[in-house]
C-alpha positions in Angstrom: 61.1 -8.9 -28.9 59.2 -8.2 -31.9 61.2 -10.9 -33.8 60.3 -13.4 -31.3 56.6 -12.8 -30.5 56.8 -13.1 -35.1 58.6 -16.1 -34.7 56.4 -18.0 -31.6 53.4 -16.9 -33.9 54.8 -18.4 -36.9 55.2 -22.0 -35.2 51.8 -21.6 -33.5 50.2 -21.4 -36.9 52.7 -23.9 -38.6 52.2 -26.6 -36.2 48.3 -26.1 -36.2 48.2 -26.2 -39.7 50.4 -29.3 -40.0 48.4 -31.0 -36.9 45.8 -33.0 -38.4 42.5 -32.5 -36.0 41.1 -35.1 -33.9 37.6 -35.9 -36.3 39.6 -35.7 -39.2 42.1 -38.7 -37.6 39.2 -40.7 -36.9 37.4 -40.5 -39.9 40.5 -41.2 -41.8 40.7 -44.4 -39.6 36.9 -45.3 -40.2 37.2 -44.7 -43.4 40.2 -46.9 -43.9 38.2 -49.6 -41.7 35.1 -49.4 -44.0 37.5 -50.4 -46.8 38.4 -53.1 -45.4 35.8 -54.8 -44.6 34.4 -54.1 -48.2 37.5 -55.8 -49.4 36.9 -58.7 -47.2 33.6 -58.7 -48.6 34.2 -58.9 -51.8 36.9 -61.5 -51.4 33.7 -63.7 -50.0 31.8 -62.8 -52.8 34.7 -63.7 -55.3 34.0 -67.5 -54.2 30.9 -67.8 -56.0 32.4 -66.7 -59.2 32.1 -68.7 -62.5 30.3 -71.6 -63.3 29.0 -74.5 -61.4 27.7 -77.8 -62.1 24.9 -78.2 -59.8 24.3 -81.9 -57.6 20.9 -81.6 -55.9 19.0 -84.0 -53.7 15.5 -83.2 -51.6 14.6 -85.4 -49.2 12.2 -88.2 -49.6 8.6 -87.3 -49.8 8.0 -90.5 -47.6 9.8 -92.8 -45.1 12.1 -95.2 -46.9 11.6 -93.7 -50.1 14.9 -92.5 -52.1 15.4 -88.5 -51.9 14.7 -86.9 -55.1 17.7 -86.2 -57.3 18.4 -83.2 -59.9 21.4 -81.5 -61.7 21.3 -78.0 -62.5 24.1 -75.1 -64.0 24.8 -72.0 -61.6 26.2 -68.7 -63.4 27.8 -66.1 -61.0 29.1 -63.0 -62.9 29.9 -59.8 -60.8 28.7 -56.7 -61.9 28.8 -52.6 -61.3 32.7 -52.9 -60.4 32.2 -56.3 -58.6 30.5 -55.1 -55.5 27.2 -57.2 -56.7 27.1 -60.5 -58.1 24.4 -61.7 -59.8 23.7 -65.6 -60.4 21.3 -67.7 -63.2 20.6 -71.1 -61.9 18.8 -73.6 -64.0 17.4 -77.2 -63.0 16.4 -79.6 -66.0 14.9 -77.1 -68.1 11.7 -77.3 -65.6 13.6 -75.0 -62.9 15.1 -71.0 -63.0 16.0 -68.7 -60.4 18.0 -65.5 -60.5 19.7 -63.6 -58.0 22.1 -60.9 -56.7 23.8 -60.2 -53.5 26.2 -58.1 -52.4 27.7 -56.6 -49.1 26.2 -53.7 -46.8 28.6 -51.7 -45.3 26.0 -49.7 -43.4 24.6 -52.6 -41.7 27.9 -54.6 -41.9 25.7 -57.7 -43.1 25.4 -59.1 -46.8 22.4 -58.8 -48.8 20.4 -60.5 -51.6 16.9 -60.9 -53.8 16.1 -64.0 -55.2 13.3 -65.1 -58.0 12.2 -68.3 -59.2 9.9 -70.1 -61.1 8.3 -71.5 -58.2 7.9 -68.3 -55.9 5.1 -65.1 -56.7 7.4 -62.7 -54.6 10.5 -61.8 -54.3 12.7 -63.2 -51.6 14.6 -61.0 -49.6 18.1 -62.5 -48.0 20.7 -61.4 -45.3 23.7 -63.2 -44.3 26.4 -63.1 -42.8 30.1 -65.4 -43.1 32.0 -67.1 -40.6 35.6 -66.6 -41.7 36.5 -69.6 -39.4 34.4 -72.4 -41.0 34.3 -70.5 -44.4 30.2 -70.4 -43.9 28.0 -68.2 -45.2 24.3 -68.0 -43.3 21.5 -67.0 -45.2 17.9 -66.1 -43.9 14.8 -64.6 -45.3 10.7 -65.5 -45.2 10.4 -68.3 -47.1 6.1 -67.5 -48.2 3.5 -70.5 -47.8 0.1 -70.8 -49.0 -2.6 -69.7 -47.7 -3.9 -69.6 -45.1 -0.4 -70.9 -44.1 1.9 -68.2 -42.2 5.8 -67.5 -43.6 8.5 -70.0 -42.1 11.9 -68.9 -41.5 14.2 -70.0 -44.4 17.5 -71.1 -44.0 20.5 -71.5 -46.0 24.0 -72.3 -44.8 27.3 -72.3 -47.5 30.0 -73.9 -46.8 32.9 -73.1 -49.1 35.6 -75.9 -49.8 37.8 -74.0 -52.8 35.9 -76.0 -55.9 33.1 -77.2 -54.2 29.7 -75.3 -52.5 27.7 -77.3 -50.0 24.8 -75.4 -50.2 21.9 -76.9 -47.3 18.2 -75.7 -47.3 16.1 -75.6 -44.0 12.9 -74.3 -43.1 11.8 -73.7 -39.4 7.8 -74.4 -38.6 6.6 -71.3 -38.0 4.4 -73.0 -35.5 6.3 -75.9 -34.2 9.8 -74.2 -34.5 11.2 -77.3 -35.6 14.0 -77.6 -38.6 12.7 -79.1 -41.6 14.9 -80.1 -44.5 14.4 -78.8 -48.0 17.4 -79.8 -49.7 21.3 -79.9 -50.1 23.0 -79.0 -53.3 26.7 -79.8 -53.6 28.0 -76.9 -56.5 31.6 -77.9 -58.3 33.3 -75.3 -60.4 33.9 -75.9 -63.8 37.2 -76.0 -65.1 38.0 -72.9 -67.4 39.2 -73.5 -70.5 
């Protein structure tokens, strides 16, 4: 009897030991989850690598005028292990901006700053891709002058392998309607 009370207590212990516990399962499985989406991420991000040649056109400052036209040269190197990427973007010597963006597992949304020549602040950008269209949606507070109050910027990326659609659009912070800023159509540049 002894024997088998040893042995039953023996396979208790072995098969709790081997038994991984409930929170322990899950946690594996979120943490499998969370990597993931991190690689999904990243894959998104890995679009916007290299260089780009730049096509950009604002829209006429008056009916039945000709929109204004511009080339420009986008860098977008990853850094810290690429989880952030971080982009140099140049218009006609008269234009810089510099950014980087990444992805927020936390909040399950991507993130970004932005700085210019033409802004006092720094922007602040979340988006978040549609894998279907292959868009990403950008919004932030895009500042006015005073006395004027912030308008909702816009910015939706289409990716089409080589080529980055890029379109701008402000919303009225008083009249709610859309307002064109601009479109800029990005082609990679050949390596090599």
């Amino acid at each position: 009897m002894k024997h088998l009370v040893l042995s039953l207590g023996l396979f208790v212990a072995a098969t709790a030991v081997a038994a991984e516990p409930p929170a322990a399962a899950a946690s594996d499985a979120a943490a499998t989850a969370r990597a993931a989406k991190i690689a999904a991420a990243r894959s998104v991000l890995k679009q916007e690598e290299g260089v780009w040649d730049a096509a950009i056109e604002f829209p006429a400052a008056e009916p039945g005028k000709e929109p204004t036209r511009a080339s420009g040269v986008q860098t977008n190197a990853f850094v810290t292990g690429e989880t952030w990427i971080k982009n140099d973007f140049s218009v006609d010597a008269k234009y810089g901006g510099h950014g980087t963006w990444g992805y927020d597992p936390r909040r399950d949304v991507y993130v970004g700053i932005w700085v210019d020549s033409n802004q006092d602040y720094i922007r602040q950008d979340e988006g978040h891709y549609d894998t279907a269209t292959q868009t990403m949606t950008w919004t932030s507070e895009l500042r006015q002058p005073e006395p004027h109050p912030p308008a909702k910027y816009i910015m939706t990326e289409e990716f089409r392998g080589d080529t980055r659609v890029l379109t701008m659009t402000a919303i009225g912070p008083k009249t709610g309607k859309q307002v064109p800023l601009g479109k800029i159509t990005f082609t990679r540049r050949k390596s090599g």
